[in-house]
VOMITOR-395193 format. One record per atom (N, C-alpha, C, O, CB): residue number from 1; residue in three letters; atom name; x, y, z. Coordinates in Angstrom, 3 decimals. Glycine has a CB too. Layout:
(node NUM,ALA,CA,(X,Y,Z))
...
% end
This chain:
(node 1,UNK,N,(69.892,-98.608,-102.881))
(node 1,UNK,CA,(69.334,-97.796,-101.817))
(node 1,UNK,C,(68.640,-96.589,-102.453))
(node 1,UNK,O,(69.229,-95.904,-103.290))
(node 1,UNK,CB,(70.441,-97.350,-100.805))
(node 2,UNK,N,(67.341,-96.318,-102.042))
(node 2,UNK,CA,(66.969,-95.110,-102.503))
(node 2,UNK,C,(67.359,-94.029,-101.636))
(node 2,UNK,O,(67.679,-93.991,-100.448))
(node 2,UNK,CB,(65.646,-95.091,-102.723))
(node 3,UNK,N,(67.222,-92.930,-102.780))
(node 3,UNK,CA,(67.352,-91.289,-102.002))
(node 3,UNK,C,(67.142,-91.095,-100.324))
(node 3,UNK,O,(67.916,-90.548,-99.538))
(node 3,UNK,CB,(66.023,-90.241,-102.683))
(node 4,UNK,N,(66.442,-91.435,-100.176))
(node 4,UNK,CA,(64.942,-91.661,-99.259))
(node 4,UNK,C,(65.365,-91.936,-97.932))
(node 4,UNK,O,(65.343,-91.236,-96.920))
(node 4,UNK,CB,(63.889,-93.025,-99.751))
(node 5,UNK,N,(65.823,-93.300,-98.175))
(node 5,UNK,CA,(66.487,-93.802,-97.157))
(node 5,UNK,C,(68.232,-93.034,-96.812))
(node 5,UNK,O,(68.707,-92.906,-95.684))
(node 5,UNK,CB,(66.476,-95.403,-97.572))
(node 6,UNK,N,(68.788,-92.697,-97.881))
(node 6,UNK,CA,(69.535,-91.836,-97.508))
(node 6,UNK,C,(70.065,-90.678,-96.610))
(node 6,UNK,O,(70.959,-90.282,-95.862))
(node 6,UNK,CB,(69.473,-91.698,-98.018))
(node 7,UNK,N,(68.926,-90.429,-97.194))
(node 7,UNK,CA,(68.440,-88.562,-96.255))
(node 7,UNK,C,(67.876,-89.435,-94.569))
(node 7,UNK,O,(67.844,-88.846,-93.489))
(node 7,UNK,CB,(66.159,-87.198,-97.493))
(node 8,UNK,N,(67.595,-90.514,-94.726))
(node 8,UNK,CA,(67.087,-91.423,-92.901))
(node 8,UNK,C,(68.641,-91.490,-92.251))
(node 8,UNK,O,(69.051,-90.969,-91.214))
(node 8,UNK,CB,(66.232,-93.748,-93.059))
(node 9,UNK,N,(69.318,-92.280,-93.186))
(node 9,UNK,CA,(70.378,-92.333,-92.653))
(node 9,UNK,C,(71.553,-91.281,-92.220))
(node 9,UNK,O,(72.460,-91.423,-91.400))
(node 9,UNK,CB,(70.684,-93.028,-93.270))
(node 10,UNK,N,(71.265,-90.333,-92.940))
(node 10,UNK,CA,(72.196,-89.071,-92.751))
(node 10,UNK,C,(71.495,-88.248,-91.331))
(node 10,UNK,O,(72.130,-87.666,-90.452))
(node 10,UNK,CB,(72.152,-87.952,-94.373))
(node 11,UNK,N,(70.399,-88.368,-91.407))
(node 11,UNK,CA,(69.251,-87.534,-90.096))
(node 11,UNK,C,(69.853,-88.558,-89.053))
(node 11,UNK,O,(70.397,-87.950,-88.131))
(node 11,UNK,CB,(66.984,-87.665,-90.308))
(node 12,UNK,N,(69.919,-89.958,-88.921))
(node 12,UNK,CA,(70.152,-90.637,-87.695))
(node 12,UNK,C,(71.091,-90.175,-87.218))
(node 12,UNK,O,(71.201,-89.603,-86.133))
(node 12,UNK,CB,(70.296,-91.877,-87.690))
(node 13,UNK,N,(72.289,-90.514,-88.452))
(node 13,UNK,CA,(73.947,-90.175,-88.386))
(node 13,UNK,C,(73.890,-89.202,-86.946))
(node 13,UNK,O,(74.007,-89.465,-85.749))
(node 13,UNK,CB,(74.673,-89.116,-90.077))
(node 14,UNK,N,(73.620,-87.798,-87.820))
(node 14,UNK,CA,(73.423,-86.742,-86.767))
(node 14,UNK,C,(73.301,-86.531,-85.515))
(node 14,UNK,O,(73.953,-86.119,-84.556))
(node 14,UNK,CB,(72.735,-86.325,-86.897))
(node 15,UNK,N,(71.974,-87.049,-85.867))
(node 15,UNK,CA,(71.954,-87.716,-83.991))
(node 15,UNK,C,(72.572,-88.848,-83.097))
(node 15,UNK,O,(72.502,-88.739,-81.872))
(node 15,UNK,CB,(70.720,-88.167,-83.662))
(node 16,UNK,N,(72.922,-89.476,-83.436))
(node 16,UNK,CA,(73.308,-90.295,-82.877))
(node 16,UNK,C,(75.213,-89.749,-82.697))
(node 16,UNK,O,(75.889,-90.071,-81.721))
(node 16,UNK,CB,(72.761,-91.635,-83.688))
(node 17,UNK,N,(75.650,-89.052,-83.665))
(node 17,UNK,CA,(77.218,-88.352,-83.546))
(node 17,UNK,C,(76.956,-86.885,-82.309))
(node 17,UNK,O,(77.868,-86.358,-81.671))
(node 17,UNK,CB,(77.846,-87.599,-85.596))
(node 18,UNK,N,(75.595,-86.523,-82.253))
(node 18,UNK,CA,(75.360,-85.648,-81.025))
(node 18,UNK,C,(75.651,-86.416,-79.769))
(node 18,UNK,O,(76.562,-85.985,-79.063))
(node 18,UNK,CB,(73.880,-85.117,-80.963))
(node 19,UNK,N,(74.981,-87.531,-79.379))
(node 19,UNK,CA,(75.446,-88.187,-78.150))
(node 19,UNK,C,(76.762,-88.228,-78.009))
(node 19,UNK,O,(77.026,-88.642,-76.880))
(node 19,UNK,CB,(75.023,-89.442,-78.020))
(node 20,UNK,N,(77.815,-87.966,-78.696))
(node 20,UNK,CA,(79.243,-88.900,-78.690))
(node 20,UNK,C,(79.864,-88.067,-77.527))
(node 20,UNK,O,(80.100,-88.679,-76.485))
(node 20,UNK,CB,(80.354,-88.915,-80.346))
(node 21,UNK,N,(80.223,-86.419,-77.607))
(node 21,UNK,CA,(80.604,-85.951,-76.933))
(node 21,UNK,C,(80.151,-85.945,-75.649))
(node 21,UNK,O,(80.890,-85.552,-74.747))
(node 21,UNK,CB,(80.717,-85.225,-77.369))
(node 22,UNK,N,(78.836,-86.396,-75.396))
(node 22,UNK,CA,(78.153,-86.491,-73.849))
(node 22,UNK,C,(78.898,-87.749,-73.270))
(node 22,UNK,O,(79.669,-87.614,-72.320))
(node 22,UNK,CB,(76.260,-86.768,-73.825))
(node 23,UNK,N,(78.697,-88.794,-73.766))
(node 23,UNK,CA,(79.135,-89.894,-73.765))
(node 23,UNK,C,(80.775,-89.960,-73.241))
(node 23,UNK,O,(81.060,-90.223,-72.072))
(node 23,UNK,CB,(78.832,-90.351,-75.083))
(node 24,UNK,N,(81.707,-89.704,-74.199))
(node 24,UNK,CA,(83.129,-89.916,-74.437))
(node 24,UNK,C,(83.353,-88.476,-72.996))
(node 24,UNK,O,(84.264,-88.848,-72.256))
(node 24,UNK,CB,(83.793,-89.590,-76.572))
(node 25,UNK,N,(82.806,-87.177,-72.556))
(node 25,UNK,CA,(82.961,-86.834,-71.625))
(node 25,UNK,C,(82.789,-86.859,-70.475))
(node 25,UNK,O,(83.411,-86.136,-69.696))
(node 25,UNK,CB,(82.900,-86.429,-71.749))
(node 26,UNK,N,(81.324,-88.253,-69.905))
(node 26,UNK,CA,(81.121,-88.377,-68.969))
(node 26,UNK,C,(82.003,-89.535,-68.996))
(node 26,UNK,O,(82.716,-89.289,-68.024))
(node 26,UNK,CB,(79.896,-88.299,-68.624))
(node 27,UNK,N,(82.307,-90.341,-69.346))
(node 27,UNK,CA,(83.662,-91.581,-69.467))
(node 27,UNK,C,(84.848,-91.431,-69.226))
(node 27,UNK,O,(85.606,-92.157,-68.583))
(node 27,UNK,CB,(83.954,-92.093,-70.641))
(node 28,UNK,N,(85.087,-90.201,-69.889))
(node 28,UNK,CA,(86.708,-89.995,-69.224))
(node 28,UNK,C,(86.909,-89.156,-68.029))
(node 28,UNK,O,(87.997,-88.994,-67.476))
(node 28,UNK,CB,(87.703,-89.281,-70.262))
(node 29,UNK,N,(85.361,-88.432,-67.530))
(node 29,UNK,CA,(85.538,-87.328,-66.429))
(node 29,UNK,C,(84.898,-88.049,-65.011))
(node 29,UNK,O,(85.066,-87.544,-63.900))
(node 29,UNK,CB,(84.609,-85.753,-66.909))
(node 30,UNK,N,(84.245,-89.137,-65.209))
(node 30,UNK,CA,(83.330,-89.698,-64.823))
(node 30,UNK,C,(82.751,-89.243,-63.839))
(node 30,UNK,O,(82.796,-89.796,-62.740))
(node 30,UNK,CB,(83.547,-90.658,-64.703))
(node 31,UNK,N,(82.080,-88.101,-64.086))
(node 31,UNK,CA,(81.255,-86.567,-63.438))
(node 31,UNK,C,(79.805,-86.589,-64.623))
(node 31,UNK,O,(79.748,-86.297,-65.817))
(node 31,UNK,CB,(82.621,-84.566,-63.737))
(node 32,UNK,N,(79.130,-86.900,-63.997))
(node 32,UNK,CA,(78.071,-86.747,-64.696))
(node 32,UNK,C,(76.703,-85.889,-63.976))
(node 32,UNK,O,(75.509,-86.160,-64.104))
(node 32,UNK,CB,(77.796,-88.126,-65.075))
(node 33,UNK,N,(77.408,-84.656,-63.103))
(node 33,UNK,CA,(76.534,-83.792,-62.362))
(node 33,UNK,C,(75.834,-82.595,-63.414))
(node 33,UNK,O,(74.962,-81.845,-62.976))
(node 33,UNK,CB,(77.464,-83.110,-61.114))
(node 34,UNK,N,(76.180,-82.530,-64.445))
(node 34,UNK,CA,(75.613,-81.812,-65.275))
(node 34,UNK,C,(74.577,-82.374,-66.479))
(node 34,UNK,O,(74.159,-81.672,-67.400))
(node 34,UNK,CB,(76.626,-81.202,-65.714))
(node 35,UNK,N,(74.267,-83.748,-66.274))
(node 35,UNK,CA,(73.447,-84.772,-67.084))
(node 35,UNK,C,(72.399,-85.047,-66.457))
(node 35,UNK,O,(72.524,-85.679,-65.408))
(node 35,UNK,CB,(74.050,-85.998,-67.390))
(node 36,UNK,N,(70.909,-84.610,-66.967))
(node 36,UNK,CA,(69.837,-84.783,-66.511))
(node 36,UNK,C,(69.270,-86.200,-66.561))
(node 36,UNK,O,(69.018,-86.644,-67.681))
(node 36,UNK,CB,(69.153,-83.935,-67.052))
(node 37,UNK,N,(69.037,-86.968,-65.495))
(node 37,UNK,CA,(68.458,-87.807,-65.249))
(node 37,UNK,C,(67.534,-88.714,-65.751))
(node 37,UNK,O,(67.605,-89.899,-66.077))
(node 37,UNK,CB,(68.253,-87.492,-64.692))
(node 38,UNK,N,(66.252,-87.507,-65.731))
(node 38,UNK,CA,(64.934,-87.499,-66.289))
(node 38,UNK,C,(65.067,-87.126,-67.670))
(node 38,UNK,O,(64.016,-87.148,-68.310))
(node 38,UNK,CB,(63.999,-86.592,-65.572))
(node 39,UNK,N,(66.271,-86.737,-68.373))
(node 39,UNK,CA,(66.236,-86.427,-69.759))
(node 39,UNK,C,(66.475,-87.544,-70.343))
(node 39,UNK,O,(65.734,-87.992,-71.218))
(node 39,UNK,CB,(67.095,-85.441,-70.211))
(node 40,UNK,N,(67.631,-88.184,-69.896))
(node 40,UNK,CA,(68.101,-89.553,-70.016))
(node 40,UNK,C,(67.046,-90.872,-70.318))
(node 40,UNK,O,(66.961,-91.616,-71.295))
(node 40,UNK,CB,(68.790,-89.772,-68.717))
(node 41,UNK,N,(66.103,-90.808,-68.723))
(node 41,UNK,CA,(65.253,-91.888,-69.163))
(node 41,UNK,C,(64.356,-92.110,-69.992))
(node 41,UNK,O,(64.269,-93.185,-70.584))
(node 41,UNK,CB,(64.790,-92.201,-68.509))
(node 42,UNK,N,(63.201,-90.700,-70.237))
(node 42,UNK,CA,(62.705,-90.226,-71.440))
(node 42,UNK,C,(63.054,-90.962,-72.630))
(node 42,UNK,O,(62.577,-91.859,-73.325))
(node 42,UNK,CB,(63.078,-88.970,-71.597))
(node 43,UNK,N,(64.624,-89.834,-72.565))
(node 43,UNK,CA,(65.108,-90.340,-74.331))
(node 43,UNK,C,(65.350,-91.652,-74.165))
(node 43,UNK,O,(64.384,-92.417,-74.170))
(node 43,UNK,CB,(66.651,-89.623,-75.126))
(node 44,UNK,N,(66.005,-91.906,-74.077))
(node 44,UNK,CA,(65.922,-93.418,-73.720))
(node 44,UNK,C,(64.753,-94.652,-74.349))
(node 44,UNK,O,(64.847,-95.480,-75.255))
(node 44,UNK,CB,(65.696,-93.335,-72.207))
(node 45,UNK,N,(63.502,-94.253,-73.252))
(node 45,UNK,CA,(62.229,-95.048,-73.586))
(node 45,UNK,C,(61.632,-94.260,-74.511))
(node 45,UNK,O,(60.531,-94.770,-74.718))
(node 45,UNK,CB,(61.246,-95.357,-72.414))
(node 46,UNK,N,(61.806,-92.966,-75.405))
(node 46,UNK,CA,(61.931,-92.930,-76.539))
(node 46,UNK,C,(62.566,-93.418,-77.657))
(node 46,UNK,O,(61.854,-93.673,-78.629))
(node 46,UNK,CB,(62.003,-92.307,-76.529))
(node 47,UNK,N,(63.908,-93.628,-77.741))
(node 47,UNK,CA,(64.219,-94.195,-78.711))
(node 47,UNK,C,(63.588,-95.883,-78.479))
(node 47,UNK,O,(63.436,-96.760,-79.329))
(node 47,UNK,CB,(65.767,-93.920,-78.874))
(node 48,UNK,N,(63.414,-95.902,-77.556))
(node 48,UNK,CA,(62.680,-97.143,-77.764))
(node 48,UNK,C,(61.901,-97.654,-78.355))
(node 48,UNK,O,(62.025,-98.671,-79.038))
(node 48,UNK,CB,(62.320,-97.413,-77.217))
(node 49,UNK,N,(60.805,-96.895,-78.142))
(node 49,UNK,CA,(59.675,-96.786,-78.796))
(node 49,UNK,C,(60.141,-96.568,-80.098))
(node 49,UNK,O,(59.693,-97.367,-80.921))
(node 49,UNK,CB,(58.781,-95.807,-78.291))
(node 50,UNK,N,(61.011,-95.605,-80.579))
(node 50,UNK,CA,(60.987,-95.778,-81.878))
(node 50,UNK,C,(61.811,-96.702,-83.010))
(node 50,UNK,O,(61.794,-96.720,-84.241))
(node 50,UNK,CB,(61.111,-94.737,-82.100))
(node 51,UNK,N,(62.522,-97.439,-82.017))
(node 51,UNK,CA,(63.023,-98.572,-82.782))
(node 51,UNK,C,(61.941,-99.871,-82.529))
(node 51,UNK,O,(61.960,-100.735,-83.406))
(node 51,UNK,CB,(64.640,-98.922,-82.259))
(node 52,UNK,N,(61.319,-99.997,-81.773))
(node 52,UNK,CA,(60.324,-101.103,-81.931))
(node 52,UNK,C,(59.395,-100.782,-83.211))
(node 52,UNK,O,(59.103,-101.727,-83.945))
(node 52,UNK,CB,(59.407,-101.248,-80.545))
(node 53,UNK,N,(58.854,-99.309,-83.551))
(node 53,UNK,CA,(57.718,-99.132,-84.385))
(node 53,UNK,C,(58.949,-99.209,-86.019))
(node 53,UNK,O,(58.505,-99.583,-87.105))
(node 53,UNK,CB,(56.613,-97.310,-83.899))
(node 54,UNK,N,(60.245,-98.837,-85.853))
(node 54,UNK,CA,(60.713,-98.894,-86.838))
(node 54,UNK,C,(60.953,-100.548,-87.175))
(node 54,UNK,O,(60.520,-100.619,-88.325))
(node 54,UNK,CB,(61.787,-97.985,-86.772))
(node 55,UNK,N,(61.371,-101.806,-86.830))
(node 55,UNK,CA,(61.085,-102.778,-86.665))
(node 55,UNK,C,(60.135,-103.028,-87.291))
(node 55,UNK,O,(60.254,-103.405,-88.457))
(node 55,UNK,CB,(61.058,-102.999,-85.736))
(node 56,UNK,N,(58.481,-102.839,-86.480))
(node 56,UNK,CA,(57.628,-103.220,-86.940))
(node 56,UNK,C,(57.013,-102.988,-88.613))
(node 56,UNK,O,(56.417,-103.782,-89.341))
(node 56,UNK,CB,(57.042,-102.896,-86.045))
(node 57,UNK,N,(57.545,-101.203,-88.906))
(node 57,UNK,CA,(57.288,-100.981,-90.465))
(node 57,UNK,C,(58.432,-101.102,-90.988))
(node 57,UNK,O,(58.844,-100.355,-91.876))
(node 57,UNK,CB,(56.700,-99.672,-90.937))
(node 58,UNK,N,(58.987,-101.928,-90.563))
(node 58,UNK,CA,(60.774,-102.409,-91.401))
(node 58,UNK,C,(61.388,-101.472,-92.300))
(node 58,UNK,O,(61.555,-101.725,-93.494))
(node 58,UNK,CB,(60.747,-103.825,-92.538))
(node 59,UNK,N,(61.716,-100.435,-91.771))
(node 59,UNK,CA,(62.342,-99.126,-92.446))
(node 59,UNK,C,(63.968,-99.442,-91.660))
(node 59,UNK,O,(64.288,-99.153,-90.507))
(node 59,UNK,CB,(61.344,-97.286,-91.900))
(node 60,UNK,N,(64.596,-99.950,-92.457))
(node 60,UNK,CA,(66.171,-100.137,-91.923))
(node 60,UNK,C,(66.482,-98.683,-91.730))
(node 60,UNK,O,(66.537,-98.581,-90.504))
(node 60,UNK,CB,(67.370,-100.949,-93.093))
(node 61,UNK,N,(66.687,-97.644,-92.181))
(node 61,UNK,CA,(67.415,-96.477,-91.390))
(node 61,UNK,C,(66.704,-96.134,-90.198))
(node 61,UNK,O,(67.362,-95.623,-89.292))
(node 61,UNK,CB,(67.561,-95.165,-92.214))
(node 62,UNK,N,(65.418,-96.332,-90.026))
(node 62,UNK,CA,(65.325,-95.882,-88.410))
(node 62,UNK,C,(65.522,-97.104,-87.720))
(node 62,UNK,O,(65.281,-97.062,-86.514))
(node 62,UNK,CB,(63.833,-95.188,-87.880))
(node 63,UNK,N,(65.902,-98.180,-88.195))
(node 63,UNK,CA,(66.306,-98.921,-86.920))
(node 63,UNK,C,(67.664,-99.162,-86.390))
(node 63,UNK,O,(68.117,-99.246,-85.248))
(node 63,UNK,CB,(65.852,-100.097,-87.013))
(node 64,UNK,N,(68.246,-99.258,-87.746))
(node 64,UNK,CA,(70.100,-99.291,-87.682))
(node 64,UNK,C,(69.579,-97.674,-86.466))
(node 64,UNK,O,(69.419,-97.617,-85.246))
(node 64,UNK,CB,(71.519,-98.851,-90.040))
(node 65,UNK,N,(69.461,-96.597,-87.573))
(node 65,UNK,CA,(70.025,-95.326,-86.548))
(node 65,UNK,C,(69.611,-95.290,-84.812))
(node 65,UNK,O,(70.304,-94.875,-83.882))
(node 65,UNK,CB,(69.306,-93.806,-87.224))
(node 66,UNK,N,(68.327,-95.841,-84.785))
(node 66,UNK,CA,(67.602,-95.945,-83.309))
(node 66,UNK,C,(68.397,-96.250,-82.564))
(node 66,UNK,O,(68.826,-95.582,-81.623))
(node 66,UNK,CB,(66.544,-96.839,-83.051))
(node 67,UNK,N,(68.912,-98.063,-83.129))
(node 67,UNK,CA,(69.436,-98.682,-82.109))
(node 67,UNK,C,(70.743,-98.521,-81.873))
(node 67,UNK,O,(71.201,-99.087,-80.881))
(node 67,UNK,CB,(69.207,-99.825,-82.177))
(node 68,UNK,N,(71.486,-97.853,-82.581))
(node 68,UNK,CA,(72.587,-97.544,-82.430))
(node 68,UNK,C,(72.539,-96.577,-81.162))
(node 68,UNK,O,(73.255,-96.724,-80.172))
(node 68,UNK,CB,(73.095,-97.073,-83.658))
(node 69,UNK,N,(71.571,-95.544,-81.337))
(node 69,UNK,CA,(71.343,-94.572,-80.396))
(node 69,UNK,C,(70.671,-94.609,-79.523))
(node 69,UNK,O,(70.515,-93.674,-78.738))
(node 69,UNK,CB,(71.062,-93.747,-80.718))
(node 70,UNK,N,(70.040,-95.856,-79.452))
(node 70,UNK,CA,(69.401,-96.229,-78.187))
(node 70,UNK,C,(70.937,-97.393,-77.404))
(node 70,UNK,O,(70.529,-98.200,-76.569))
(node 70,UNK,CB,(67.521,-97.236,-78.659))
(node 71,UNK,N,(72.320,-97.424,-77.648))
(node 71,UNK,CA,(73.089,-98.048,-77.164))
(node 71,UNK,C,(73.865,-97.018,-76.598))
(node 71,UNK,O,(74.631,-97.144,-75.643))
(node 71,UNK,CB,(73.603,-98.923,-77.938))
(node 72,UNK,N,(73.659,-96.133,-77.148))
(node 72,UNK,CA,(74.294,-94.703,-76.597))
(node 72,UNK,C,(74.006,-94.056,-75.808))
(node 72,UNK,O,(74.832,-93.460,-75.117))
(node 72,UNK,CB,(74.360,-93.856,-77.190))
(node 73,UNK,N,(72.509,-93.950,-75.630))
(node 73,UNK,CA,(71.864,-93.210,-74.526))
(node 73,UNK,C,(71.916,-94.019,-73.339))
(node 73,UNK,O,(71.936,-93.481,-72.231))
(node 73,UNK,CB,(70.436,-92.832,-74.824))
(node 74,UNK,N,(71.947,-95.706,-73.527))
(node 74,UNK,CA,(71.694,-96.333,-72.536))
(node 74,UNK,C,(73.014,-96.278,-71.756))
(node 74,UNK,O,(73.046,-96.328,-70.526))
(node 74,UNK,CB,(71.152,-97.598,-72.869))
(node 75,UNK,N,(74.341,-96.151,-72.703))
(node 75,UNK,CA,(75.788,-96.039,-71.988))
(node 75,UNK,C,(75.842,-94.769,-71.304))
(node 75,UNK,O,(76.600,-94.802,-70.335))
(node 75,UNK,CB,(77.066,-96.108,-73.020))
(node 76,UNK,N,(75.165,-93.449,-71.544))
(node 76,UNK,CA,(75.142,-92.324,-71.256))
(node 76,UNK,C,(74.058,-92.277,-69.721))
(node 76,UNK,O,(74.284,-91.463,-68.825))
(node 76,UNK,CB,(74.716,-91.549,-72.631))
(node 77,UNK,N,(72.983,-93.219,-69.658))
(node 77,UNK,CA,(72.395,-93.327,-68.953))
(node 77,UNK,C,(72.794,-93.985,-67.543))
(node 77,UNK,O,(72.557,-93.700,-66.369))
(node 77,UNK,CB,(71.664,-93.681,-69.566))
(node 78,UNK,N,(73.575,-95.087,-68.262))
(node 78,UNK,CA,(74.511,-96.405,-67.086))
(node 78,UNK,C,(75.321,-95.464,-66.122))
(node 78,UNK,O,(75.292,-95.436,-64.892))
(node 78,UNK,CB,(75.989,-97.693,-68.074))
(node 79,UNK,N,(76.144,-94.603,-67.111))
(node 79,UNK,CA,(76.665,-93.821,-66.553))
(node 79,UNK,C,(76.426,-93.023,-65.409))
(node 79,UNK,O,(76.945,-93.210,-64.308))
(node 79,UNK,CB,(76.827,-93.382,-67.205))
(node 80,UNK,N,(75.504,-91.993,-65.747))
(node 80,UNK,CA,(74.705,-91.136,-64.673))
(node 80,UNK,C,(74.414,-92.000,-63.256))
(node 80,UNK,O,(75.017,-91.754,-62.212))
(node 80,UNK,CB,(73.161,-90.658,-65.378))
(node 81,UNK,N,(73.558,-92.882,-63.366))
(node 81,UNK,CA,(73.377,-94.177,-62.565))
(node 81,UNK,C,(74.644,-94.364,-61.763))
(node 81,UNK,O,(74.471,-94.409,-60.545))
(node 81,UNK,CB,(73.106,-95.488,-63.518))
(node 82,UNK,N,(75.804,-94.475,-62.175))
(node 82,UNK,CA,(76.981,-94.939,-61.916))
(node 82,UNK,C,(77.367,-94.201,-60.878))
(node 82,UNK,O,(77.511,-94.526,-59.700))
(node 82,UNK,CB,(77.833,-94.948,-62.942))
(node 83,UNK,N,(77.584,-92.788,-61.621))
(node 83,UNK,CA,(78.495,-91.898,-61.116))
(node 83,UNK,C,(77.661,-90.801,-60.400))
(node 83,UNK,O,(78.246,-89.777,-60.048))
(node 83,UNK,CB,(79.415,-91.360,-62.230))
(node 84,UNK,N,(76.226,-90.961,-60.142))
(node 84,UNK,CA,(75.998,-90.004,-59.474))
(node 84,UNK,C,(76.739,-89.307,-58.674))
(node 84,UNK,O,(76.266,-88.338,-58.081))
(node 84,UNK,CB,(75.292,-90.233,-59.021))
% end
């Protein structure tokens, strides 16, 4: 593995360990009146987008990290949906 990809994988890490607490608190509180909607779907069809283009230039750390975090946002998203 180069450096390179390292420093990708440590940047995803990050983000994707930011969702956890949104996540693991709208799950156990299942109150999700303080979770924006429209932030949700955004990010969302953002990380989208950026795991398809990561895919396409086959850079494994943005896609492992994307899609990991595009499984997160979407559970964070289900949620909201849910529990309005």
């Amino acid at each position: 593995m180069q450096s390179i990809d390292l420093l990708g994988y440590v940047a995803g890490l990050l983000v994707v360990i930011s969702l956890l607490p949104q996540a693991i608190k709208a799950a156990k509180t299942k109150s999700t009146k303080d979770i924006s909607l429209l932030r949700y779907i955004i990010y969302t069809f953002g990380v989208t987008l950026w795991t398809i283009y990561a895919l396409i230039i086959k850079n494994a750390p943005i896609t492992l990290m994307n899609s990991v975090g595009l499984i997160l946002a979407l559970y964070i998203l289900s949620l909201k949906i849910r529990y309005k």
